[in-house]
C-alpha atoms as an extended CHARMM CRD file, in Angstrom:
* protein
*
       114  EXT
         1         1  UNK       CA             11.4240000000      -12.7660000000      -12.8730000000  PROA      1               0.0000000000
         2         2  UNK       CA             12.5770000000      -15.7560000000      -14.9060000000  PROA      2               0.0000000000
         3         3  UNK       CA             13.0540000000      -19.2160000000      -13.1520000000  PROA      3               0.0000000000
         4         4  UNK       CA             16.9640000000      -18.7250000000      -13.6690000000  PROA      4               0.0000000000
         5         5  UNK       CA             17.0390000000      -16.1350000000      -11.3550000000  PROA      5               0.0000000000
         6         6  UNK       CA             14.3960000000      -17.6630000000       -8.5810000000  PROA      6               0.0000000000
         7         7  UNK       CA             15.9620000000      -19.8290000000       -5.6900000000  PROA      7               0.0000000000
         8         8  UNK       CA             12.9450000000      -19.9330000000       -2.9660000000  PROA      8               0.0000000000
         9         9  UNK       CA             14.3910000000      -21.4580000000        0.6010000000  PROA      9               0.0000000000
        10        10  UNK       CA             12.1180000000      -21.6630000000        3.5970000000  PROA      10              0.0000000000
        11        11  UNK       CA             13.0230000000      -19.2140000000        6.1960000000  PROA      11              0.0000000000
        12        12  UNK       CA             10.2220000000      -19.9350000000        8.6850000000  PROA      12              0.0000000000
        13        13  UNK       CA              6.8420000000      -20.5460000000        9.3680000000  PROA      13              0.0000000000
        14        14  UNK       CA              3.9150000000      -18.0300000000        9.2550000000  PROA      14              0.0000000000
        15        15  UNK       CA              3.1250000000      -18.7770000000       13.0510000000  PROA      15              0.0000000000
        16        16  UNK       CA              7.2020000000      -18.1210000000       14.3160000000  PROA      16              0.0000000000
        17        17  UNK       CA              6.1220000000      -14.2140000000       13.9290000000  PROA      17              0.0000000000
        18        18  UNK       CA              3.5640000000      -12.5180000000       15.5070000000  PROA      18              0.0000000000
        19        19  UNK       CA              0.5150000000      -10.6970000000       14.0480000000  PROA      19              0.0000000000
        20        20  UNK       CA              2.4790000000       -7.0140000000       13.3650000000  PROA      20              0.0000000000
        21        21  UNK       CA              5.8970000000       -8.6470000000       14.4180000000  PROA      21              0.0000000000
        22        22  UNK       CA              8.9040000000       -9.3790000000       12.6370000000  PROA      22              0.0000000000
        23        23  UNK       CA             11.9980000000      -11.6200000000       12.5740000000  PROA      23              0.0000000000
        24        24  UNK       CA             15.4370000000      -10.3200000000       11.6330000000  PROA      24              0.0000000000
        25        25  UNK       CA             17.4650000000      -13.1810000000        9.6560000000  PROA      25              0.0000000000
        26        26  UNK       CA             20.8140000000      -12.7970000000        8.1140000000  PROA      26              0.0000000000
        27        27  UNK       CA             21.2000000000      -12.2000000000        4.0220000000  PROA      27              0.0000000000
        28        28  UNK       CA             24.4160000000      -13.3840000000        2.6110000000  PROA      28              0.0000000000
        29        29  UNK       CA             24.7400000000       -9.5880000000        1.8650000000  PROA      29              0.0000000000
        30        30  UNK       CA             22.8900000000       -7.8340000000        4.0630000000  PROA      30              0.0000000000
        31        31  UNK       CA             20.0340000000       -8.7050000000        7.1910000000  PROA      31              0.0000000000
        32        32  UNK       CA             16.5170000000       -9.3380000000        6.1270000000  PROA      32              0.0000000000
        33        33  UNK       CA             13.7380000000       -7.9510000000        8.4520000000  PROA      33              0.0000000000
        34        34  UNK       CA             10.6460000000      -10.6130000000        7.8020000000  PROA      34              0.0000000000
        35        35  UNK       CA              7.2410000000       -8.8360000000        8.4910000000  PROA      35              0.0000000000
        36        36  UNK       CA              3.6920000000      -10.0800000000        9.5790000000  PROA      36              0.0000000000
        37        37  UNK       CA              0.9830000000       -8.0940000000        9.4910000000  PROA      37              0.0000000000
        38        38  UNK       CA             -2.6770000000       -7.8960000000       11.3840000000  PROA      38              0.0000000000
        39        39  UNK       CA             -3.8920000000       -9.8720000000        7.9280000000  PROA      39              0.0000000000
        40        40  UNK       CA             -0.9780000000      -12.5030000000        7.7970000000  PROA      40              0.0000000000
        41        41  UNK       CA              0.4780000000      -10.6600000000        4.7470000000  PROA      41              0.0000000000
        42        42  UNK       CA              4.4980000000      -11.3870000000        4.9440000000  PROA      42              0.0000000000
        43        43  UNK       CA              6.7630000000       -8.7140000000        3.4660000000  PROA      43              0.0000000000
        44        44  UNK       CA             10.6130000000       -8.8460000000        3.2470000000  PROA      44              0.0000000000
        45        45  UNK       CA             12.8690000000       -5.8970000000        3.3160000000  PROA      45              0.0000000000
        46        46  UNK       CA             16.3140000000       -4.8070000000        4.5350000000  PROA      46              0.0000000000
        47        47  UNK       CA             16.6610000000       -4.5330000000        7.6990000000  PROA      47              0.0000000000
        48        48  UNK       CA             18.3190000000       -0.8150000000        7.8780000000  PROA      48              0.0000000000
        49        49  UNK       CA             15.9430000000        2.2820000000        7.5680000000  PROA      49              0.0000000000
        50        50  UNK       CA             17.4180000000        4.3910000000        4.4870000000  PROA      50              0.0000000000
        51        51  UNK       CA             17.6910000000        7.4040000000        7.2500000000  PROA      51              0.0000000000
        52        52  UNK       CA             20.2760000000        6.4200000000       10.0060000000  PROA      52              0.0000000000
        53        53  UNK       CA             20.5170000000        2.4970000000        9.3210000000  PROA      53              0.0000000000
        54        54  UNK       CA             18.2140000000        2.1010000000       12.4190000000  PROA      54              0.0000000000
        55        55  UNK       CA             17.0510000000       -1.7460000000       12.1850000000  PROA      55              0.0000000000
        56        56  UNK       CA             13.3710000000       -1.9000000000       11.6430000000  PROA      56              0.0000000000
        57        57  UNK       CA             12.8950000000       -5.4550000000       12.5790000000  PROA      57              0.0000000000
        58        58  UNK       CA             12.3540000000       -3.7660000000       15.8410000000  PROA      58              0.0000000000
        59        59  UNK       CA             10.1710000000       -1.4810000000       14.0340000000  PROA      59              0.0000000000
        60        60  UNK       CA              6.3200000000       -0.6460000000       14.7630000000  PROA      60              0.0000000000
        61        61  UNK       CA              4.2880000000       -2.3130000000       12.2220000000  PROA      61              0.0000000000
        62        62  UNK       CA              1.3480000000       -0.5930000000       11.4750000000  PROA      62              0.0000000000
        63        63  UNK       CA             -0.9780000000       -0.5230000000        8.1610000000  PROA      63              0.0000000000
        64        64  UNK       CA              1.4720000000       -2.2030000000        5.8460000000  PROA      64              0.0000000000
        65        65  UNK       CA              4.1960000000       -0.5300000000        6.9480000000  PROA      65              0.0000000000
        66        66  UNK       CA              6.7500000000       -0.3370000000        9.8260000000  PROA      66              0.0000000000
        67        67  UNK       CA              7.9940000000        2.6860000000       11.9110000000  PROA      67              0.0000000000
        68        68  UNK       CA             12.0650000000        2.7320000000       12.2350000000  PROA      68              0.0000000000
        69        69  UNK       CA             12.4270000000        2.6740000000       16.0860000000  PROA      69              0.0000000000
        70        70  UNK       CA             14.7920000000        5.5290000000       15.9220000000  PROA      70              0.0000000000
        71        71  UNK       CA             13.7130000000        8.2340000000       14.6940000000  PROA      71              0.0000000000
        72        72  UNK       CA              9.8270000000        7.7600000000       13.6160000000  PROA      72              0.0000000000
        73        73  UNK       CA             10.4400000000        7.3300000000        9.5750000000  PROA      73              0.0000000000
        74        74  UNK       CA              7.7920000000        4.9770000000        8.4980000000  PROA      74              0.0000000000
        75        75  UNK       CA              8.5920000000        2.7310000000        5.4140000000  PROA      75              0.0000000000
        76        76  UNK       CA              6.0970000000        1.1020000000        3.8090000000  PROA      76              0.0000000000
        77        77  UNK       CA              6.4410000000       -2.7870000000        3.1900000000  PROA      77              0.0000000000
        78        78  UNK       CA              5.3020000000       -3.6840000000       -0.2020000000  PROA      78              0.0000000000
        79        79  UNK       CA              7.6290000000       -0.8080000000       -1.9030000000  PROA      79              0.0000000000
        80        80  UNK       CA              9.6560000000       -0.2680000000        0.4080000000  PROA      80              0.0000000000
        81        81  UNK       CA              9.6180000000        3.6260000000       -0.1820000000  PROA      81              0.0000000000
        82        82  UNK       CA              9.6540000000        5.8140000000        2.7390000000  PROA      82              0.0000000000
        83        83  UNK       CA              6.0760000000        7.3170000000        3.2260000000  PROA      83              0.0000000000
        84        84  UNK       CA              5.7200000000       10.9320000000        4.0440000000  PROA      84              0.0000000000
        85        85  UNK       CA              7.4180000000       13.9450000000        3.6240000000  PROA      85              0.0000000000
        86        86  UNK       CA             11.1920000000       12.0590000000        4.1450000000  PROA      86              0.0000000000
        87        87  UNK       CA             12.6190000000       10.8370000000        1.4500000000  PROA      87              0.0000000000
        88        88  UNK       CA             14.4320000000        7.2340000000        0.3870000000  PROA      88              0.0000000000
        89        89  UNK       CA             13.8700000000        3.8850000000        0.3220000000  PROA      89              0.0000000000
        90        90  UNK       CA             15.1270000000        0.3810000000        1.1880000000  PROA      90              0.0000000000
        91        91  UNK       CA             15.0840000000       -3.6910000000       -0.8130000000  PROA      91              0.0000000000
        92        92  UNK       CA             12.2170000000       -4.9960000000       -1.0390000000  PROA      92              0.0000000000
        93        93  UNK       CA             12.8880000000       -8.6360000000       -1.5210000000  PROA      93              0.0000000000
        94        94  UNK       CA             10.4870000000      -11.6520000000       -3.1040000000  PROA      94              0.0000000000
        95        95  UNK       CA              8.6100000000      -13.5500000000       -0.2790000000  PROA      95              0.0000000000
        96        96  UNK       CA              5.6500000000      -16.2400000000       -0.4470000000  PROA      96              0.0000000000
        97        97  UNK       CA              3.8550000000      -18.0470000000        1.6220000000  PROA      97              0.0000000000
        98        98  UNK       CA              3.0330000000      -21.8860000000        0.7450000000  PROA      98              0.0000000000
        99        99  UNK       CA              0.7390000000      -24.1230000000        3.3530000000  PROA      99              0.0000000000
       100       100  UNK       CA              2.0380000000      -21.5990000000        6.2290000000  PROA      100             0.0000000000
       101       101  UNK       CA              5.5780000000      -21.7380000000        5.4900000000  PROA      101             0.0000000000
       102       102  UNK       CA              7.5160000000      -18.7940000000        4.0040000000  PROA      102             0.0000000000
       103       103  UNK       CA              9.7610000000      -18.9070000000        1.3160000000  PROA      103             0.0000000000
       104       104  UNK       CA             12.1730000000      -16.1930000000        0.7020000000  PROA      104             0.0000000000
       105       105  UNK       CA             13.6590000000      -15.8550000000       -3.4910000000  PROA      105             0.0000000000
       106       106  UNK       CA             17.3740000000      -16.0570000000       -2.6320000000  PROA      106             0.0000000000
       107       107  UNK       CA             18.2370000000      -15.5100000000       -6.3930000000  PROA      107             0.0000000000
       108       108  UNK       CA             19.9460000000      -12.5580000000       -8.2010000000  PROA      108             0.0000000000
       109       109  UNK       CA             16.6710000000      -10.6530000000       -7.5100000000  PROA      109             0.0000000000
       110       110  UNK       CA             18.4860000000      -10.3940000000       -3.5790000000  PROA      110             0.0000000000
       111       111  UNK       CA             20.7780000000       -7.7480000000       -4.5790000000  PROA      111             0.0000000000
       112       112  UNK       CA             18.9670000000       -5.5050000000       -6.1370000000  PROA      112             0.0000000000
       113       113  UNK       CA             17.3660000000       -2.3050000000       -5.0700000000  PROA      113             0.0000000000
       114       114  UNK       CA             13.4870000000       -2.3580000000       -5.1730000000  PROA      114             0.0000000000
């Protein structure tokens, strides 16, 4: 990704989600589902499972991944592919975290597909 394309905002702070919680925030396109894992790894995907747009900010998160609370499709964060047997996937979007707080790219990078 070229600097042209990056526009990093702060979104939050490592601590406002829990260890395997998530925060939903709104996308100027779509909802972002913000994701904290047992190792304080933060992924950022949108927030509508590819199988019947359940949100999975209210998701289990589990192993790097998170479990749609509708009908059991588990997604995995980093790629954002569905894991299994099901098929599809969902944006995965640029996140970082920098002395606890996390930064979200907001760039051109936003609106595309992972």
């Amino acid at each position: 990704m070229n600097t042209q394309t990056e526009k990093w905002i702060v979104v939050g702070h490592l601590n406002d989600i829990a260890r395997r919680g998530s925060r939903c925030i709104k996308g100027p396109r779509f909802n972002i589902a913000l994701f904290r894992t047992a190792d304080d790894q933060i992924y950022a995907i949108e927030d509508k499972c590819p199988h019947k747009q359940g949100p999975l900010s209210q998701g289990i998160v589990h192993d790097g991944a998170v479990t749609c609370p509708l009908h059991n499709w588990v997604i995995n964060l980093r790629t954002g592919q569905v894991v299994g047997e099901d098929e599809g996937q969902v944006r995965t979007l640029p996140v970082k975290l920098e002395n606890g707080l996390i930064l979200l790219n907001m760039g051109i990078s936003l609106v595309r597909a992972a």
